[in-house]
C-alpha positions as CSV (number, residue, x, y, z in Angstrom):
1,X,0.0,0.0,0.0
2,X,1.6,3.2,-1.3
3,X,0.6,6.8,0.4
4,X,-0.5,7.8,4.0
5,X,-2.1,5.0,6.0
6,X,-5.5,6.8,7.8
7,X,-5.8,5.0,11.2
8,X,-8.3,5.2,13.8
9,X,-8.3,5.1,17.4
10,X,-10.7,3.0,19.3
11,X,-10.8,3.6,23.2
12,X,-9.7,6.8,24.0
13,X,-8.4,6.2,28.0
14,X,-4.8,5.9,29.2
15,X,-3.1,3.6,26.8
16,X,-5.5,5.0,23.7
17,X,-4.1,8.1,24.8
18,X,-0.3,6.7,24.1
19,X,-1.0,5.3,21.1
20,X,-2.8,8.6,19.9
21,X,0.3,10.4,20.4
22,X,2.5,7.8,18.4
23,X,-0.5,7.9,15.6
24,X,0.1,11.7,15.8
25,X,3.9,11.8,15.0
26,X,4.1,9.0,12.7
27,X,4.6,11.0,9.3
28,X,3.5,7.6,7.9
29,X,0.1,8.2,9.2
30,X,-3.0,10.5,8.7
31,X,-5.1,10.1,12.2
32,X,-8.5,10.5,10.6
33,X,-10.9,8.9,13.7
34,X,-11.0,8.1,17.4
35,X,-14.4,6.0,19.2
36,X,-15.2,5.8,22.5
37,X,-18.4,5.2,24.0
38,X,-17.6,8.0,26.7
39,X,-17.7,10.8,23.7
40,X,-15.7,13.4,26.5
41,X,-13.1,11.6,26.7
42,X,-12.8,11.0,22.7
43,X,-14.1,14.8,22.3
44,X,-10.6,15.9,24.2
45,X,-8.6,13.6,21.8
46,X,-10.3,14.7,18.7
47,X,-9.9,18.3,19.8
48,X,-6.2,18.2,20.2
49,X,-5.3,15.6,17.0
50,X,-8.2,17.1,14.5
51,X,-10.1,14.1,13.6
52,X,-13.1,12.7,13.5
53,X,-15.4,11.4,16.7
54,X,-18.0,8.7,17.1
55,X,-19.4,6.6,20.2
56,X,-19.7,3.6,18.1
57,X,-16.5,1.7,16.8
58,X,-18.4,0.2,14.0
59,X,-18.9,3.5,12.9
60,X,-15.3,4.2,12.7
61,X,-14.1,1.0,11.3
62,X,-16.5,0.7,7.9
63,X,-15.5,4.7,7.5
64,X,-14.1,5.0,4.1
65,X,-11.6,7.5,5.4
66,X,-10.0,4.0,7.7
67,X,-7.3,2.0,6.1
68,X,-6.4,0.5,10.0
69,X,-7.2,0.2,13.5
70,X,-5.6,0.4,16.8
71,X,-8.2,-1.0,19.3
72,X,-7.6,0.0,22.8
73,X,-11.1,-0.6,24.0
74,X,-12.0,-3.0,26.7
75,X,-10.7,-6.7,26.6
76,X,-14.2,-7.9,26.6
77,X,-14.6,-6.1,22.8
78,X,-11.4,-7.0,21.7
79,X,-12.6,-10.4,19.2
80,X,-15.7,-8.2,18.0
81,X,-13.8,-5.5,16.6
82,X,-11.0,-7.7,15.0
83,X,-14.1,-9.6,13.4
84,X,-15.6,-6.4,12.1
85,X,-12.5,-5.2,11.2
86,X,-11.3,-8.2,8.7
87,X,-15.1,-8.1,7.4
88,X,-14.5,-3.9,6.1
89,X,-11.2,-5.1,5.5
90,X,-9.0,-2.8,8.1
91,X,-5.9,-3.6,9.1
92,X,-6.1,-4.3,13.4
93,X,-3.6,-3.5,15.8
94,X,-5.5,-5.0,19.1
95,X,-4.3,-4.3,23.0
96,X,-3.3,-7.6,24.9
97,X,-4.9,-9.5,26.0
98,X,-7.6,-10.7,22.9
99,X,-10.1,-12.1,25.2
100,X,-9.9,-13.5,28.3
101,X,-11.8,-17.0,27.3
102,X,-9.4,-18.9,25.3
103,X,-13.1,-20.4,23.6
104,X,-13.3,-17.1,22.0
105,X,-9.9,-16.8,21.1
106,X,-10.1,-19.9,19.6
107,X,-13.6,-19.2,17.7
108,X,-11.9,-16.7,15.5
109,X,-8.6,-17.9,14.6
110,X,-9.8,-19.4,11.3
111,X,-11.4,-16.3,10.4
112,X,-8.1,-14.4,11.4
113,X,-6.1,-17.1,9.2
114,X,-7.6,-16.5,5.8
115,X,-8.2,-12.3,6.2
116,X,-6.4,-10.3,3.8
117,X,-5.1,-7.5,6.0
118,X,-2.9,-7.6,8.4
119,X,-3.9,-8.3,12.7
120,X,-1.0,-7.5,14.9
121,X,-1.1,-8.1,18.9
122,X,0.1,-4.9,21.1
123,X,3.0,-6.7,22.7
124,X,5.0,-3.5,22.6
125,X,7.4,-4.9,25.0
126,X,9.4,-7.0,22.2
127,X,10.6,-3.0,20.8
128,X,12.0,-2.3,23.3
129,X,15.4,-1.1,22.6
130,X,17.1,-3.3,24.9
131,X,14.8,-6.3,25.2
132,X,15.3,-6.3,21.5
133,X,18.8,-5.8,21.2
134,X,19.4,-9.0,23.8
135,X,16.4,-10.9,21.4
136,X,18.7,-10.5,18.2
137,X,22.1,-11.2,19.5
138,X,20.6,-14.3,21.5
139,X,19.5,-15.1,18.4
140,X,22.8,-15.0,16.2
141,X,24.3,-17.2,18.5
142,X,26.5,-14.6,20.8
143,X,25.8,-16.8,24.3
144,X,25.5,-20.3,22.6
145,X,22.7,-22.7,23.5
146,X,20.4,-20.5,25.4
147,X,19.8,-22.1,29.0
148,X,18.1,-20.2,31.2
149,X,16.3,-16.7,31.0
150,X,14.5,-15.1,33.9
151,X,12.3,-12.2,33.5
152,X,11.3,-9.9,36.3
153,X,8.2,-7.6,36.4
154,X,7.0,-5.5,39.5
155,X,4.9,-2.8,39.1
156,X,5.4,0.2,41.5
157,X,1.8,0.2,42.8
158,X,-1.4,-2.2,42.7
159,X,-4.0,-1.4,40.5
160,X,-7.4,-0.5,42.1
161,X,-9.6,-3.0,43.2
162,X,-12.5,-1.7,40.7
163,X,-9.4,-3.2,38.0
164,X,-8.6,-6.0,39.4
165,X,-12.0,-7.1,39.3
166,X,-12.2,-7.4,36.0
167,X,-8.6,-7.4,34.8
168,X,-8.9,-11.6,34.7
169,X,-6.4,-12.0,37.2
170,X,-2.8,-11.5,37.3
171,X,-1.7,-14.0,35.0
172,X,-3.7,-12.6,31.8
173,X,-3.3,-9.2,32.6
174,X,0.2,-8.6,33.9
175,X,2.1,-11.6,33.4
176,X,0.9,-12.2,30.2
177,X,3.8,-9.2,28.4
178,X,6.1,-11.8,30.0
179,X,4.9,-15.0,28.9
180,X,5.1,-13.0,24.9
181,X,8.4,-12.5,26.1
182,X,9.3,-15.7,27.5
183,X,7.8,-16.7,23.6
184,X,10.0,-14.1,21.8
185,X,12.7,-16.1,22.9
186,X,12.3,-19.7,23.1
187,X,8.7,-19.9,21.0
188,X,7.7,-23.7,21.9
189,X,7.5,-23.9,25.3
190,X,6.0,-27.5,26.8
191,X,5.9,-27.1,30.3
192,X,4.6,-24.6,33.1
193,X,4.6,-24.6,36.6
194,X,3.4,-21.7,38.5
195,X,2.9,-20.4,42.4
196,X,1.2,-17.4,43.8
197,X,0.4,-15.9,46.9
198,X,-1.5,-12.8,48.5
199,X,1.6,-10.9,50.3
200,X,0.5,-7.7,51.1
201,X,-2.8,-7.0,49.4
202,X,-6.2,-7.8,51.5
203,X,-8.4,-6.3,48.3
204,X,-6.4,-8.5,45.5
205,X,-7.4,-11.5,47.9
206,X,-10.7,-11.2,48.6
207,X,-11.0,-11.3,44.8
208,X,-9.4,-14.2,44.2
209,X,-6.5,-13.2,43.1
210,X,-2.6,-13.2,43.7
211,X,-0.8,-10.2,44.3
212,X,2.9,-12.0,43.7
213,X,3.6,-14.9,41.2
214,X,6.6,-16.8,40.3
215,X,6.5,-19.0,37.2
216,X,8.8,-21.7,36.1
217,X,8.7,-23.0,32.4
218,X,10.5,-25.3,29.9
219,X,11.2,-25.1,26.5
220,X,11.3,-27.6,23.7
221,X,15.2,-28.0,24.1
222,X,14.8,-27.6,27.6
223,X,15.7,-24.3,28.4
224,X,14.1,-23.0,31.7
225,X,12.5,-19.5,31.8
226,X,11.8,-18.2,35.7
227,X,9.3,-15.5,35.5
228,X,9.2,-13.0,38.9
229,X,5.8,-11.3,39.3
230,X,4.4,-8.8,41.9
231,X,2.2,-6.2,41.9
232,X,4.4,-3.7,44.1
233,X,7.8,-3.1,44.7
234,X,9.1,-0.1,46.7
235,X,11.8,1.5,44.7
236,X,9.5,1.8,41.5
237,X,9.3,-0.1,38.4
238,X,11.1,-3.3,37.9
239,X,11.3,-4.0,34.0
240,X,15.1,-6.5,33.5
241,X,15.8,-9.4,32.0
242,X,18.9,-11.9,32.1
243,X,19.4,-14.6,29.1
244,X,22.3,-17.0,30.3
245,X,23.5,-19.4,28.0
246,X,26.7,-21.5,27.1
247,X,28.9,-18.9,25.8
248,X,28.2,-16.2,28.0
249,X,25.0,-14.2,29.4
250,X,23.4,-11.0,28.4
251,X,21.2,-8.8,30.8
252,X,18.9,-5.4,30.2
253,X,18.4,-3.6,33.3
254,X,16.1,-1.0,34.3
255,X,15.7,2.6,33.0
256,X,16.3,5.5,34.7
257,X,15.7,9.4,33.6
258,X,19.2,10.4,33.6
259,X,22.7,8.6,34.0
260,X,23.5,10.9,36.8
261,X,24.5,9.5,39.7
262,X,25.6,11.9,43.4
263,X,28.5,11.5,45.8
264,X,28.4,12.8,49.0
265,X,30.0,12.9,52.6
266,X,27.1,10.6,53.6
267,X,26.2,8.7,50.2
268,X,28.2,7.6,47.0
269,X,26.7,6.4,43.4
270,X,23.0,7.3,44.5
271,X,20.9,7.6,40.9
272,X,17.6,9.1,40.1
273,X,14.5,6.9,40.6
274,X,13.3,4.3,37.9
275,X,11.0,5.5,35.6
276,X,7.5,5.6,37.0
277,X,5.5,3.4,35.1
278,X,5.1,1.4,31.8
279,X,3.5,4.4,29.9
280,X,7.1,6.0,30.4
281,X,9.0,2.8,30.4
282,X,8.4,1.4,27.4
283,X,7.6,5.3,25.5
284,X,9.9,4.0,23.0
285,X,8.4,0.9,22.1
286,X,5.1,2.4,21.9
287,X,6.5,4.2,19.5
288,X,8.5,2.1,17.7
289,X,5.2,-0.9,17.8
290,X,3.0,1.3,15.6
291,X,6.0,2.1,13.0
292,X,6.5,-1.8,12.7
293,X,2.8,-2.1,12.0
294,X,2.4,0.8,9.4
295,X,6.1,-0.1,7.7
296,X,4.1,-3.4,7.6
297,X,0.7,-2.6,5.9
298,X,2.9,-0.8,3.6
299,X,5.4,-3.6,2.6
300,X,3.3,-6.8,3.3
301,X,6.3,-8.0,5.7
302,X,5.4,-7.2,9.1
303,X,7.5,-7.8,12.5
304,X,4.7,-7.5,15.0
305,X,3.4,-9.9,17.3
306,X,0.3,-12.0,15.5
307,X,-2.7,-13.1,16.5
308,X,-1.6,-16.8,16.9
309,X,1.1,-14.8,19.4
310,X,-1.3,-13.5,21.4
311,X,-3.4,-16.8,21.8
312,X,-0.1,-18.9,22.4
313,X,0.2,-16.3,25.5
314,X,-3.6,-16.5,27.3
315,X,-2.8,-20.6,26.6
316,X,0.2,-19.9,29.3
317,X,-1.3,-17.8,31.1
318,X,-4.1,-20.3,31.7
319,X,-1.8,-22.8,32.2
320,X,-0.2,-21.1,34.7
321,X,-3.2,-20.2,36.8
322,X,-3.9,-24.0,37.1
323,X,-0.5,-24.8,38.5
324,X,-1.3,-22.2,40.9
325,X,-4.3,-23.7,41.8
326,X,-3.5,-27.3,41.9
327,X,0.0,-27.2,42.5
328,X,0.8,-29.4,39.4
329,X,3.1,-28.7,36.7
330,X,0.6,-28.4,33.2
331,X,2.2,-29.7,29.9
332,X,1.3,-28.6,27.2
């Protein structure tokens, strides 16, 4: 596809507020329409981008001024819109996760198979400059036989309990980035075994759900991936990453503001906090997810994460929650 690509913007909260920023300086883009059933929110957006508004995503996605669509709407819409969208023949980049019922997930991936455009999974985490950078050189062979790779992930704060509610537990909602990862890197894995507990968080437990997770898998050639999980940590975000194989072992660690670091009488080598959260985090991969998208509507060879990526992650992140529950290793 030659020319401007006009995307729309469906769900205009926080993270539909990221990507209209990254629709907004993409010179590869004309940002024709944002939909949000809460029109105020969308009204604000609209204001400051100059596009088009609707409540109803439909609406927006058989407009003849749409050649793709980011969908940052509720999880609960996500396999609707992806349907609608390969039926007007729109291009989809969808939010993790697709659904929380692997049944619907499943439902659609035949439809998703034979559709003409192009559906692309919001993993943005695999852009990341650094995640990416240990990705490719694990991949031409810098460490050897990859062994072991542990990923840690602690947010700074808990989400409300209003989120938690519905977020489908922490396994689908937050751990799920890492199992993509823990994919990125060894993509058949056969084997998960998974424990949680409630440490600090009365609300998370009377829900039902855990507030810290660890989660042990094995690959096909029997690499072990450790996955570290919790939904606080003290000193701010906690995004690294350590690949350790037979050669050697490469790690990413976490991102601060500035490399400036203070020495004083009474402290030596003290750094600027992390940065806060993911929307500053992973800015950069944002940014860099919805350039691998458009570069790949307009050259037929996309990079992103696909739809079979994002159903390979709820399958571990189901698996996971059994092992939690049973206390039984699942194969898979």
């Amino acid at each position: 596809m030659s020319g401007k690509i006009r995307v729309g913007l469906i769900g205009a909260g926080r993270i539909g507020q990221v990507h209209a920023a990254s629709i907004a300086e993409n010179h590869d883009v004309d940002f024709t329409y944002i939909a949000d059933v809460f029109i105020d929110g969308a009204q604000k957006l609209a204001d400051r981008y100059g596009t088009k508004v609707t409540t109803d995503p439909l609406e927006l996605i058989n407009a003849e001024d749409v050649d793709a669509v980011i969908v940052c709407s509720p999880t609960s819409t996500h396999v609707d819109l992806i349907s609608a969208a390969i039926d007007a023949g729109v291009h989809v980049m969808c939010e993790k996760p697709i659904d929380l019922d692997i049944n619907r997930v499943n439902a659609l991936v035949e439809k998703v198979k034979a559709a003409k455009t192009q559906i692309s999974l919001g993993f943005n985490r695999r852009f990341d400059p650094n995640f990416a950078s240990i990705n490719s050189r694990v991949k031409a062979g810098e460490i050897g036989n990859l062994e072991q790779l542990i990923i840690i992930s602690r947010d700074p704060a808990p989400a409300p309990k209003e989120y938690i509610e519905v977020s489908g537990g922490i396994f689908r909602d937050m751990t799920i980035h890492d199992f993509d990862m823990a994919r990125f890197f060894v993509p058949e894995i056969v084997e998960v075994t998974a424990r949680g507990a409630n440490s600090f968080s009365d609300y998370i437990a009377e829900v039902g759900d855990f507030d810290s997770v660890n989660v042990v898998m094995r690959g096909k050639n029997n690499e072990l991936i450790t996955i570290v999980n919790s939904r606080h940590a003290s000193y701010g975000y906690d995004q690294r990453i350590e690949a350790f194989g037979s050669l050697g072992m490469l790690t990413a660690s976490n991102q601060l503001p500035t490399t400036v670091r203070a020495f004083t009488a009474t402290q030596t080598e003290v750094a600027d906090p992390y940065l806060n959260f993911f929307l500053e985090r992973y800015a950069v991969a944002y940014r860099q997810e919805l350039a691998d998208f458009i570069a790949g509507i307009k050259n037929g060879k996309s990079t992103n994460p696909t739809y079979e990526d994002g159903r390979q992650a709820l399958i571990l992140a189901d698996a996971a929650l059994e092992s939690a529950k049973t206390g039984r290793s699942v194969s898979l």
